[in-house]
N, C-alpha and C positions, 0 to 999 in steps of 0.2 A: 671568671677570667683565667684562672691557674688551672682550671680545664680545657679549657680553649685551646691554652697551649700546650698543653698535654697533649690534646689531641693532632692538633697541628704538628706536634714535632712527628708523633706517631705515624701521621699520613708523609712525612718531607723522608721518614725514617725509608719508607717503603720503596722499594727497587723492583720492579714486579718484569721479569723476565720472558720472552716472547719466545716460541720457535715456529721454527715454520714447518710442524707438523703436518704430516698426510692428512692423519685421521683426522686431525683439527678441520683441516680445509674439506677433506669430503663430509663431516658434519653438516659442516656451515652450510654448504652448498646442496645436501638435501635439505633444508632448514629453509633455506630460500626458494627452492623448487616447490615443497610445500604449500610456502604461504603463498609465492605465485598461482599454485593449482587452485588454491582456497579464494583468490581476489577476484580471476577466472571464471571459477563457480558463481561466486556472491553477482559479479557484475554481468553475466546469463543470466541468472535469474532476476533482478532487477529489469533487465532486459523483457524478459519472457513478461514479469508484471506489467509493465506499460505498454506491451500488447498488447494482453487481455485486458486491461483497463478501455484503451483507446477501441476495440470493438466490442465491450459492453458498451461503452458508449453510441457508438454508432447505431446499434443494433437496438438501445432503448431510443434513441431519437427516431429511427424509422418505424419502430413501430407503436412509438407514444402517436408520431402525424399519423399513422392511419387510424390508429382507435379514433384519434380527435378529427379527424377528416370524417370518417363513420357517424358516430354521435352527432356530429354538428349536419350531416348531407341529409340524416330526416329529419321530418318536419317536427314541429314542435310541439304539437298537439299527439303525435302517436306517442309511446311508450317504450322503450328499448325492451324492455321485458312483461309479459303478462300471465295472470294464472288464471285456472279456470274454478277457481273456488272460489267458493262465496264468504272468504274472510276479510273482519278489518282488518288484521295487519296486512293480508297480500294484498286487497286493495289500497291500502294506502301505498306499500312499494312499489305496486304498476303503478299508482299517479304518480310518484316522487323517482320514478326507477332513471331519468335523464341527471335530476341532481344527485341521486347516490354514485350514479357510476360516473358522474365530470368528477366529484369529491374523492373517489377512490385512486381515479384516474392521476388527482394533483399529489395524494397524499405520494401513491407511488412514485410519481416521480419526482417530488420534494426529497423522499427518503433516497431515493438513487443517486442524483446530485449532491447529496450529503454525504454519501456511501464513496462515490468517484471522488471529492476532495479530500474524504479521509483518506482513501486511500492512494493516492498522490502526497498527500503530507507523510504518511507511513514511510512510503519510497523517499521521498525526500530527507528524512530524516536518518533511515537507516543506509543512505549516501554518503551524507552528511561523518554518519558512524563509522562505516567501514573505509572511508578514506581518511579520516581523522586517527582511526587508528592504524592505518598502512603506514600513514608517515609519522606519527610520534612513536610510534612501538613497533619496529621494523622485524624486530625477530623473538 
């Protein structure tokens, strides 16, 4: 308690003195040119990323329907791939070559829609970051 008021008297004691210095103000005012240039930058690039986002996107949706448009237009009996050697493994991948490559085909684009929501949450978060610190921490 007897520091409390110690201290308190110590802050009521203080008279802190202001002038309206030049150099104060031209500081400040690159200090804030600055972090404008920096908010600028960070808010382009945030920009630039949900470009690129939104046509990787596009660009795997069109050309996931043509793979799946291809695979699915032959018939079901031929083979997408075949060798001419007399192996059992390559014969079993010509018989199986239509489920390897739907299953390659899903994994990719499992992994891609997982890839495009990570990296939506990335952006969102580091939004999130640099506007939360533009206004609690201004300079």
């Amino acid at each position: 308690m007897n520091k409390d008021k110690e201290l308190e008297e110590l802050f009521l004691a203080q008279q802190p003195h202001f002038d309206d210095n030049e150099a104060f103000m031209a500081s400040l005012n690159k200090r804030l040119d600055a972090v404008e240039y920096v908010k600028q930058h960070q808010e382009a690039t945030i920009r630039r990323y949900k470009l690129a986002i939104v046509a990787a996107f596009v660009v795997g949706i069109i050309s996931g329907a043509i793979t799946i448009a291809f695979v699915l237009s032959l018939p079901a009996e031929v083979p997408l791939f075949t060798f001419n050697a007399q192996s059992v493994i390559l014969l079993w991948l010509s018989e199986h070559s239509r489920t390897i490559v739907t299953t390659v085909l899903s994994l990719l684009m499992g992994f891609g829609i997982f890839s495009i929501f990570g990296n939506l949450m990335d952006i969102v978060n580091m939004r999130k970051h640099i506007m939360g610190n533009t206004f609690t921490n201004p300079v």
